[in-house]
SEPA-954510 format. One record per residue (C-alpha): residue in three letters; residue number from 1; y, x, z. Coordinates in steps of 0.05 Angstrom, whole numbers, always signed. Each point is the difference from the previous one (the first is absolute). Layout:
+------+------+--------+--------+--------+
| resn | resi |      y |      x |      z |
+------+------+--------+--------+--------+
|  ALA |  NUM |      Y |      X |      Z |
...
+------+------+--------+--------+--------+
***
This chain:
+------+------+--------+--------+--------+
| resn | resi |      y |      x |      z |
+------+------+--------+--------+--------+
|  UNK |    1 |   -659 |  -1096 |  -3486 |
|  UNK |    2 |    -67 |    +20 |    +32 |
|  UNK |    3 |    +14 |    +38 |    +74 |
|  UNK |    4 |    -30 |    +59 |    -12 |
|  UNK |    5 |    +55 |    +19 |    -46 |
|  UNK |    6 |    +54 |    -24 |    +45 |
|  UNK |    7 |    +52 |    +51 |    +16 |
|  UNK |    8 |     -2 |     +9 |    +72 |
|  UNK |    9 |    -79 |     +6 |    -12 |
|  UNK |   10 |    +21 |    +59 |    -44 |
|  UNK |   11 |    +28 |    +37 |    +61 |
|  UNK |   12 |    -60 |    +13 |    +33 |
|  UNK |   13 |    -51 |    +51 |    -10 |
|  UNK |   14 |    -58 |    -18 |    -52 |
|  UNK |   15 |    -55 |     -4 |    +60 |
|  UNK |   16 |    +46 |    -51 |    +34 |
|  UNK |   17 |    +16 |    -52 |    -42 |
|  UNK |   18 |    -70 |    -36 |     -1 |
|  UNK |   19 |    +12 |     -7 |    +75 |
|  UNK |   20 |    +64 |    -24 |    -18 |
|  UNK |   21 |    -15 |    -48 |    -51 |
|  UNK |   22 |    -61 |    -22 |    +47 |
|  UNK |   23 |    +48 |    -13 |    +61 |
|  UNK |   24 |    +43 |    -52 |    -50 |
|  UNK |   25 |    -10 |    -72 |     -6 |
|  UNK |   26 |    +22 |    -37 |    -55 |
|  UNK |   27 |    +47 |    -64 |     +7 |
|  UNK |   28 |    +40 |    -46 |    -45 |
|  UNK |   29 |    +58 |    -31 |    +15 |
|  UNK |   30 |    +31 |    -63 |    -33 |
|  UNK |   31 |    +76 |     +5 |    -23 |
|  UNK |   32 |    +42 |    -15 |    +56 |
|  UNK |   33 |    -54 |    +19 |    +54 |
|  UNK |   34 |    +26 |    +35 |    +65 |
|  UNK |   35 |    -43 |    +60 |    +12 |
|  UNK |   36 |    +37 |    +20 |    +60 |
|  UNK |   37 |    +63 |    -19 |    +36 |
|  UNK |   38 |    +48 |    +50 |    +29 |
|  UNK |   39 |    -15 |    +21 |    +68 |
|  UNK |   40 |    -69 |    -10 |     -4 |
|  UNK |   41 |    -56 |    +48 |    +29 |
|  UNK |   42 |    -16 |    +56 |    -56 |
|  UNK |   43 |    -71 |     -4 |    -14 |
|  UNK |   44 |    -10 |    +25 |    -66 |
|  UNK |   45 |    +34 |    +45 |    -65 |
|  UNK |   46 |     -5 |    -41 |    -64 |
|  UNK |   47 |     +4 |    +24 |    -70 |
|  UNK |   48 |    +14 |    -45 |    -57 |
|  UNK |   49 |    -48 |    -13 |    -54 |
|  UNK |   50 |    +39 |    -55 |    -38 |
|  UNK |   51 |    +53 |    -31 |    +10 |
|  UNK |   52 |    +68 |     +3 |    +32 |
|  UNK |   53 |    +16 |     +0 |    +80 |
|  UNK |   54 |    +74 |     -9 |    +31 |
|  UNK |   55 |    +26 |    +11 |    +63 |
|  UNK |   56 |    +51 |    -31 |    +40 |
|  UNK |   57 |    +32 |     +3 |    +66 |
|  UNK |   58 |    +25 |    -63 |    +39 |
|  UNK |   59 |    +73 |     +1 |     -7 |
|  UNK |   60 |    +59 |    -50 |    +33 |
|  UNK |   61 |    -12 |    -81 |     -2 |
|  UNK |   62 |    -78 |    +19 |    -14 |
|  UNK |   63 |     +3 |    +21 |    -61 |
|  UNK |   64 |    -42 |    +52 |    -34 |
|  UNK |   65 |    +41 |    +71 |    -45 |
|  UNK |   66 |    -41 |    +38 |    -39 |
|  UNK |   67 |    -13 |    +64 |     +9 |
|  UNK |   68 |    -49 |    +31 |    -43 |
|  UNK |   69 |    -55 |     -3 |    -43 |
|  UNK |   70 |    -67 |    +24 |    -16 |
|  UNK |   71 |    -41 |     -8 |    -71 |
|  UNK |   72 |    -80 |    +24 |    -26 |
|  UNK |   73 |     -7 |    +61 |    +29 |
|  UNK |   74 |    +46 |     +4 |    +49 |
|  UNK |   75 |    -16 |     -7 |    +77 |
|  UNK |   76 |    +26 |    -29 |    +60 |
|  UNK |   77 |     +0 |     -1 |    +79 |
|  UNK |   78 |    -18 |    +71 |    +10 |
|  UNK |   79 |    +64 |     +2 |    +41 |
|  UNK |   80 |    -31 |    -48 |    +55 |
|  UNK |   81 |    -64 |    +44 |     -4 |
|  UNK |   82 |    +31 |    +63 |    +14 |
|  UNK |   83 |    +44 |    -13 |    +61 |
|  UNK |   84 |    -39 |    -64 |    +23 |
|  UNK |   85 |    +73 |    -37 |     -2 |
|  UNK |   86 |     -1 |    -76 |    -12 |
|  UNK |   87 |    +12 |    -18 |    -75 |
|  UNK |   88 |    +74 |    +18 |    -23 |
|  UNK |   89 |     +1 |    -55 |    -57 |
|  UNK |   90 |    -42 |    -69 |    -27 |
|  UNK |   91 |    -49 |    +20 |    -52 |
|  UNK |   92 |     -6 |    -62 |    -55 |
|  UNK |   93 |    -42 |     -2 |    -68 |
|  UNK |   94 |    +63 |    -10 |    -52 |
|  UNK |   95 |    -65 |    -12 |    -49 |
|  UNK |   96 |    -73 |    -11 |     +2 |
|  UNK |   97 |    -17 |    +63 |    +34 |
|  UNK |   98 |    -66 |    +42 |     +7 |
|  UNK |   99 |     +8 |    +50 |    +61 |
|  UNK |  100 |    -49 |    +52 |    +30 |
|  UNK |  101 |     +5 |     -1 |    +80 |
|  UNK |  102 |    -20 |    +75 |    +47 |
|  UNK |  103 |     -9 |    -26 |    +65 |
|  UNK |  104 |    +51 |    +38 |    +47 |
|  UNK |  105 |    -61 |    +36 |    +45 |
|  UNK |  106 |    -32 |    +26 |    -67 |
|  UNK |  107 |    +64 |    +23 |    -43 |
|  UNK |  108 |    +18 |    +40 |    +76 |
|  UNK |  109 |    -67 |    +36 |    +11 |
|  UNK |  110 |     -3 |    +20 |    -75 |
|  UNK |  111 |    +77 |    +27 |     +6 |
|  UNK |  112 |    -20 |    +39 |    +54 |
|  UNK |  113 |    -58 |    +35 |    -31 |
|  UNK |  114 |    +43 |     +9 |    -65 |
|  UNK |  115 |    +32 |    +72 |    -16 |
|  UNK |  116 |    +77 |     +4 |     -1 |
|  UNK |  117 |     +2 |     +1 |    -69 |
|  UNK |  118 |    -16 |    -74 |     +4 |
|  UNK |  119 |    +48 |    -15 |    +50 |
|  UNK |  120 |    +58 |    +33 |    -37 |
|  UNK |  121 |    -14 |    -45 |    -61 |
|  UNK |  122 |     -4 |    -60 |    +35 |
|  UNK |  123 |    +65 |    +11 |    +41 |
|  UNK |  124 |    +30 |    +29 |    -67 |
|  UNK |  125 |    -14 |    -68 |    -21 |
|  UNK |  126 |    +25 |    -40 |    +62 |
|  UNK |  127 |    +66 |    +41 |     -5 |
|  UNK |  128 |     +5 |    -19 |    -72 |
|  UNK |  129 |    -14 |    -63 |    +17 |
|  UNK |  130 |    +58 |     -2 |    +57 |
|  UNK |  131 |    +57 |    +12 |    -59 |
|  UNK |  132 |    -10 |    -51 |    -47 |
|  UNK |  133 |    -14 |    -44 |    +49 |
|  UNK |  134 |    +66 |    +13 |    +36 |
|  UNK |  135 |    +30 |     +3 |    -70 |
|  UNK |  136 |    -20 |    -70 |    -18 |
|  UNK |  137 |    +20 |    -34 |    +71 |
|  UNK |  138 |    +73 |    +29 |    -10 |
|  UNK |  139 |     +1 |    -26 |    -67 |
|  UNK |  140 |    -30 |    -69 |    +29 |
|  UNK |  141 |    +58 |     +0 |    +63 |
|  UNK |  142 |    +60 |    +18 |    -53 |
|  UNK |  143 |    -25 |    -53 |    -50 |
|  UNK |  144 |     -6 |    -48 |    +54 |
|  UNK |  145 |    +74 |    +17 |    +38 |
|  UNK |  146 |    +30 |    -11 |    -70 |
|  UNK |  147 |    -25 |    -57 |    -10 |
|  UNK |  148 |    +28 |    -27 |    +63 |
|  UNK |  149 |    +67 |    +26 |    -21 |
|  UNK |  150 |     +1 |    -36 |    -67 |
|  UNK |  151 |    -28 |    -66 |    +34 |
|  UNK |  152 |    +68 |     +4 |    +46 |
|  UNK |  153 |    +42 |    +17 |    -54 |
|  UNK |  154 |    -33 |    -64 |    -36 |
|  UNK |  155 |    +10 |    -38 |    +54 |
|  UNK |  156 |    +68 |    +19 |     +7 |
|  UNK |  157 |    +26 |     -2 |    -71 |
|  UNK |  158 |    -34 |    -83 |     +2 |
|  UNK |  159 |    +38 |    -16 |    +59 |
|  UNK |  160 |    +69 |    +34 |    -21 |
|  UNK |  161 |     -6 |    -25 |    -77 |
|  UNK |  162 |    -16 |    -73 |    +17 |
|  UNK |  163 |    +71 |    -23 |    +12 |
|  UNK |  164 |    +29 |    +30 |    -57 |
|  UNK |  165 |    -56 |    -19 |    -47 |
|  UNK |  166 |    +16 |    -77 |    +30 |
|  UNK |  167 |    +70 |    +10 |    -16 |
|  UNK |  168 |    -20 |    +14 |    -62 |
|  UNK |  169 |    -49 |    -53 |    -20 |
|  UNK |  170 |    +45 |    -54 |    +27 |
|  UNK |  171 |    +68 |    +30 |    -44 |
|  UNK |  172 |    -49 |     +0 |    -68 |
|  UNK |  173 |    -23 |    -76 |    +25 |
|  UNK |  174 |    +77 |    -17 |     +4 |
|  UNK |  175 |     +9 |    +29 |    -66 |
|  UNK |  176 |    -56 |    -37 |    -30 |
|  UNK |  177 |    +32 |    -66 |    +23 |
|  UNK |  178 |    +76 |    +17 |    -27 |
|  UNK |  179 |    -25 |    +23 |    -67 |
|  UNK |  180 |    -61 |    -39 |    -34 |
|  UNK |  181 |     +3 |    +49 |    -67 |
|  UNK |  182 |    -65 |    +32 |    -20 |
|  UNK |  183 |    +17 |    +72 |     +9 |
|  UNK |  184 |    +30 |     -8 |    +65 |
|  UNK |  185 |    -55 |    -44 |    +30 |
|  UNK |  186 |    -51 |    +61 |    -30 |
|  UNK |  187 |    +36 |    +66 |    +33 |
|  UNK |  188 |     +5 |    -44 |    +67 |
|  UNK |  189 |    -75 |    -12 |     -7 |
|  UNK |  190 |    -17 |    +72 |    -14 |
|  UNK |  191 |    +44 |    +26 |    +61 |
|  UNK |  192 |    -29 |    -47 |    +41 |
|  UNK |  193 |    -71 |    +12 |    -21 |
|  UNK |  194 |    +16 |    +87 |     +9 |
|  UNK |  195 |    +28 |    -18 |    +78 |
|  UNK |  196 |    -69 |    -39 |     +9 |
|  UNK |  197 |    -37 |    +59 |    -39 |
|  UNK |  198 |    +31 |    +55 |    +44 |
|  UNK |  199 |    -13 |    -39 |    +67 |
|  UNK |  200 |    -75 |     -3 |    -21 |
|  UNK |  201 |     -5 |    +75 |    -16 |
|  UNK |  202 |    +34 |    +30 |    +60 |
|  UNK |  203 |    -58 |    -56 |    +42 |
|  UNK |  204 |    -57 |    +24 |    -45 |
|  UNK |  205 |    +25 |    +74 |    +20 |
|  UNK |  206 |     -1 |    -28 |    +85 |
|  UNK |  207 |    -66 |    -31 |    -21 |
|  UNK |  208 |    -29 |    +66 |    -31 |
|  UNK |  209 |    +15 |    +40 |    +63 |
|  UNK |  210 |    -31 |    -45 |    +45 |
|  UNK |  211 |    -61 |     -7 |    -35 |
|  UNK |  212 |     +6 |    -81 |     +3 |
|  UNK |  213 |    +14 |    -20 |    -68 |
|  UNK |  214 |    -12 |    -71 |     -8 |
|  UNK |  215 |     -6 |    -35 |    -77 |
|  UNK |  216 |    +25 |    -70 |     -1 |
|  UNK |  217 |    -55 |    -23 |    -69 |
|  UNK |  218 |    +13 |    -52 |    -48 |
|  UNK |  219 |    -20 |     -7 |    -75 |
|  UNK |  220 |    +53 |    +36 |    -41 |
|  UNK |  221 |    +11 |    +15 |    -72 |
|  UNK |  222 |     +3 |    +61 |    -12 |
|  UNK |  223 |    +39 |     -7 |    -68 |
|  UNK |  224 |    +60 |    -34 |    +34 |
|  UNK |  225 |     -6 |    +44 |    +59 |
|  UNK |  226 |    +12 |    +63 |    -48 |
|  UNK |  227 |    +54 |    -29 |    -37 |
|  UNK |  228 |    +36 |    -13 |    +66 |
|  UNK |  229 |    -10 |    +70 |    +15 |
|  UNK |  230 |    +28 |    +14 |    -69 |
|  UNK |  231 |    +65 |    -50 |     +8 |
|  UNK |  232 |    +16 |    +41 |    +74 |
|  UNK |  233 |     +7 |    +67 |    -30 |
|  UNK |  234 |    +14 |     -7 |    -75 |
|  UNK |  235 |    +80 |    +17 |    +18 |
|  UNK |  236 |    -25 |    +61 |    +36 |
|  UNK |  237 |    -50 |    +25 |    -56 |
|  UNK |  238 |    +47 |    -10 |    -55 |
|  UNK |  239 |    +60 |    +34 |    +37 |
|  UNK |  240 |    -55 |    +56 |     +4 |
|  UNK |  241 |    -14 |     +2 |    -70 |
|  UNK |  242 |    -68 |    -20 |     +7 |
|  UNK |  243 |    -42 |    -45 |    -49 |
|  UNK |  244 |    -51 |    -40 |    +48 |
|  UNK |  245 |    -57 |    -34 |    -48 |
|  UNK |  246 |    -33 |    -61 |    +38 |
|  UNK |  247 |    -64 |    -35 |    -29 |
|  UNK |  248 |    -49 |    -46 |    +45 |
|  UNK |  249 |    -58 |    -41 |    -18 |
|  UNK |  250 |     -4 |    -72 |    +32 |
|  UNK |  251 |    -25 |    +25 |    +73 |
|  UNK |  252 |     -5 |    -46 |    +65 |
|  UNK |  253 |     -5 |    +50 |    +67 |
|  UNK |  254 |    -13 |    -29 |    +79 |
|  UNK |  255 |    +53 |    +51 |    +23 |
|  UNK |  256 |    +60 |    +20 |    +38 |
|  UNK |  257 |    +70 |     -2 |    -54 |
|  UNK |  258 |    +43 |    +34 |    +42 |
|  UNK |  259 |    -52 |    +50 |    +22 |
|  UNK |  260 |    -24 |     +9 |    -85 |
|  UNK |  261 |    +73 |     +7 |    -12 |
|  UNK |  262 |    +11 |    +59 |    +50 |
|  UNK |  263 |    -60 |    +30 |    -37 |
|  UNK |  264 |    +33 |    -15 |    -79 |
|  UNK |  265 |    +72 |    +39 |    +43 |
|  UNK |  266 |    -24 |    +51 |    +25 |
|  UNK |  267 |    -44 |    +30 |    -61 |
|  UNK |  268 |    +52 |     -9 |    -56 |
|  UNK |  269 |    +57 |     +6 |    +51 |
|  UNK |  270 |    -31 |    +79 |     +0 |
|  UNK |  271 |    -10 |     +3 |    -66 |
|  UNK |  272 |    +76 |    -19 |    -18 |
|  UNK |  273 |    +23 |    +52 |    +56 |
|  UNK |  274 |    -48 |    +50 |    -32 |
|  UNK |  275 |    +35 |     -2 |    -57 |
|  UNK |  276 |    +70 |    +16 |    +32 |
|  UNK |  277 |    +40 |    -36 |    -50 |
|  UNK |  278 |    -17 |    +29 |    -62 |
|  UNK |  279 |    -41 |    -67 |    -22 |
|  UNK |  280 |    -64 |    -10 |    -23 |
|  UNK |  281 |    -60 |    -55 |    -11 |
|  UNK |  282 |    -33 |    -38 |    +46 |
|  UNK |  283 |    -70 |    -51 |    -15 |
|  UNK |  284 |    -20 |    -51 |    +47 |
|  UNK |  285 |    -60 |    -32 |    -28 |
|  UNK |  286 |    -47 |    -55 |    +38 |
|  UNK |  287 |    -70 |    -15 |    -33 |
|  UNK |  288 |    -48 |    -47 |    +23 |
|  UNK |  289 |    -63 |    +33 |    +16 |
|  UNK |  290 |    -69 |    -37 |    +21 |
|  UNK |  291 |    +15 |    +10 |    +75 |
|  UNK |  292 |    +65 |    +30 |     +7 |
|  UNK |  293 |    +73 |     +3 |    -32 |
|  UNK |  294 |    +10 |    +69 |    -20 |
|  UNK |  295 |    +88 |    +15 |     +0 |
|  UNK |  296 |    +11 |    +66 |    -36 |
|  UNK |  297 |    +70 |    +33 |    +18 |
|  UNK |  298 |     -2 |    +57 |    -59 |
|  UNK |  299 |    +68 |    +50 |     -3 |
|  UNK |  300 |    +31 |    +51 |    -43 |
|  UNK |  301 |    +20 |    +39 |    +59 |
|  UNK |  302 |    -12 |    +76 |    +21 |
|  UNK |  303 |    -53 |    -17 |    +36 |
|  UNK |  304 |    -33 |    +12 |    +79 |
|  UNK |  305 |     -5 |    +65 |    +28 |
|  UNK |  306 |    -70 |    +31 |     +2 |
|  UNK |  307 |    +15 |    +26 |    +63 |
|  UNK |  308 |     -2 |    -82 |    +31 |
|  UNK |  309 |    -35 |    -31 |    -52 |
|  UNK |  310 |    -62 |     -6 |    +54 |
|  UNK |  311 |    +62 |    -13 |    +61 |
|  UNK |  312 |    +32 |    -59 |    -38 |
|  UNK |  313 |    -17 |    -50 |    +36 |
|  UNK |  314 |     +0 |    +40 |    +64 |
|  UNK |  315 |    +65 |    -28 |    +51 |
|  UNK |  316 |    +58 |    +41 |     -4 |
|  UNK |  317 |    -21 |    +39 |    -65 |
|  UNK |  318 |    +47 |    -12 |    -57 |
|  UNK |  319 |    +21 |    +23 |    -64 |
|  UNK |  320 |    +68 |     -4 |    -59 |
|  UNK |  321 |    +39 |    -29 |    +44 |
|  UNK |  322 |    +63 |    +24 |    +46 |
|  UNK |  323 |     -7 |    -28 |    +73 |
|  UNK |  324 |    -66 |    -39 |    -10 |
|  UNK |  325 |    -38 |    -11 |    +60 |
|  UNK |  326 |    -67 |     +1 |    -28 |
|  UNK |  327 |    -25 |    -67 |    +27 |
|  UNK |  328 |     +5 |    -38 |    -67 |
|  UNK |  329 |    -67 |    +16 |    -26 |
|  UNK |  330 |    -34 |     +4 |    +59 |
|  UNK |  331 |    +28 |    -63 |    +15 |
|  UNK |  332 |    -22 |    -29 |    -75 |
|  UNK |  333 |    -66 |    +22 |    +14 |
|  UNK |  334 |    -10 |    -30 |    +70 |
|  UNK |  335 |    +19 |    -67 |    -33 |
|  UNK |  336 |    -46 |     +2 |    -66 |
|  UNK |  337 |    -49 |    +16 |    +50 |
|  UNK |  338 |    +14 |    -56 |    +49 |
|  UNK |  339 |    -14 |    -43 |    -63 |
|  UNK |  340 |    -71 |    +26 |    -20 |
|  UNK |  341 |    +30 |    +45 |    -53 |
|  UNK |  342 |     +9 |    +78 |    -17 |
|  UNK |  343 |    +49 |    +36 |    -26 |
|  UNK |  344 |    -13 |    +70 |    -48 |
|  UNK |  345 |    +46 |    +45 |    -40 |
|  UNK |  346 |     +1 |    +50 |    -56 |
|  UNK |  347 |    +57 |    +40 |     -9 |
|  UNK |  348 |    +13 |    +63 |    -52 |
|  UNK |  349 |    +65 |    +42 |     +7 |
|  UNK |  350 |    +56 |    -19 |    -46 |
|  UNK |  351 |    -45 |    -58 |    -38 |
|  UNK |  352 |     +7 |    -49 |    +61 |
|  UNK |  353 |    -42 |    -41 |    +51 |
|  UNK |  354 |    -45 |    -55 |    -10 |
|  UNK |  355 |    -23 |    -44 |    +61 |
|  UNK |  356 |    -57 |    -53 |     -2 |
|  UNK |  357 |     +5 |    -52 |    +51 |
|  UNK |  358 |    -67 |    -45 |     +6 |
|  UNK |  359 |    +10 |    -67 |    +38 |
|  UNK |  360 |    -62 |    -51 |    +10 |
|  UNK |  361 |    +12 |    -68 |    -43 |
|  UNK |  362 |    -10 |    -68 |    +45 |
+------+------+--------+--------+--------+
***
């Protein structure tokens, strides 16, 4: 947008904004630039052209919360170049950014000539301004003090269910020795490989809420890697009443198994919750594309909630399901992501859900 038809322009009186607009210099800022650091020296009131800005305060161990931010046509700093206060925040370009700068002297002498009228609106705005930022940095601290919470209850529920789970896998080892017979040697397999599955879930969930998920690569196929999936919960699906379809072309992936396999879990795992045992279909179809895989998870469900279609992979936002936590998809899509890939949905209510999960080829 050009400056003259910036916003805080508009709250001046016609015979003021040239000398406004004349006062501004224009700057650009690259994505990730620092245009000023918190307890600097106020020297100026910004307005955004293009772009997006964030601010953050330093917090414990150095690290940086978020506090706001500010988009095209929105402004910034005015709160250092009212009271003369050091900066409250760090201002950073999110994006390639375009920002008019008032030098603090100039915006002051202007504000002084200016009618209260003017003032009112501006400070209209700076109260506005006040709420949704304090709005956003309580929804920032009460996202971030539950994530702590469910990283200790992670970390808990690893170190409490490792013993058992040993117990476990070395009782279905014993078994497998005493009794060589097909069908035993299978169900000890599968418990085994469900103890192993659940012990890399409740990780990936520690993982998540640290922000320090790691993928350990190597060349998979994806084919076998869905059937797996397939062998691990057919006794569950079928006890549900559900009909699970699987097709997969002949596709090779540099990826993380366990990590795909929490994603394959967690979006028909909802789907066959969603359907709260009254049964239904489920696709999962893999096509080789020029550059990607594209897996297709299509159900006959009743569908996601308009209300958090755009919140579905938001943390702690979840949907169908009794005493979810709402970390599954967010969780599904931090990993796609991790791998170069995306994740989209379309969902209609009572004809099901359809998910598209793209994955780059080797």
């Amino acid at each position: 947008m050009d400056l003259e038809s910036h916003r805080f322009i508009s709250y001046f009186l016609p015979e003021q904004r040239p000398e406004l607009c004349h006062s501004a210099t224009l700057e650009k800022f690259a994505k990730g630039t620092v245009i000023f650091e918190e307890n600097e020296k106020p020297d100026a009131l910004y307005l955004v052209l293009e772009g997006k800005i964030e601010f953050t305060k330093r917090g414990g161990l150095g690290q940086y919360q978020n506090v706001a931010w500010a988009e095209e046509n929105d402004f910034f700093g005015e709160f250092g170049v009212l009271d003369g206060q050091p900066r409250s925040a760090r201002a950073v370009a999110c994006t390639p950014a375009t920002i008019a700068k008032i030098p603090r002297d100039r915006l002051m002498d202007i504000l002084e000539r200016s009618p209260g009228k003017v003032v009112l609106q501006l400070f209209h705005h700076i109260i506005h301004y006040l709420r949704l930022t304090t709005e956003q940095y309580v929804n920032q601290m009460v996202h971030k003090h539950k994530m702590m919470a469910v990283g200790e209850m992670a970390n808990t529920i690893i170190h409490d269910l490792k013993s058992p789970f040993t117990g476990i896998s070395l009782a279905t080892s014993m078994l497998k020795d005493l009794h060589e017979d097909e069908e035993t040697q299978e169900w000890c397999s599968l418990i085994q490989a469900q103890i192993t599955q659940m012990l890399v879930m409740t990780e990936e969930i520690l993982e998540f809420t640290r922000g320090n998920a790691t993928l350990n690569k190597g060349f998979i196929n994806l084919g076998e890697n869905l059937e797996r999936f397939q062998r691990l919960n057919l006794i569950y699906w079928n006890q549900s009443h559900i009909n699970f379809i699987l097709q997969c072309d002949n596709i090779i992936l540099n990826a993380d198994e366990n990590k795909l396999m929490r994603v394959w879990q967690n979006l028909v795992g909802n789907a066959v919750e969603a359907f709260d045992g009254q049964g239904g279909q489920i696709v999962m179809v893999a096509t080789k594309l020029d550059r990607d895989a594209l897996i297709k998870i299509a159900d006959t469900g009743p569908g996601i909630p308009e209300a958090i279609q755009t919140r579905l992979f938001d943390p702690f936002v979840t949907y169908g399901k009794r005493g979810g936590t709402g970390l599954g998809t967010a969780i599904a899509l931090s990993i796609v992501e991790a791998h170069g890939g995306d994740i989209t949905f379309e969902s209609q209510a009572g004809k099901g859900t359809t998910f598209y999960i793209r994955l780059p080829l080797c």
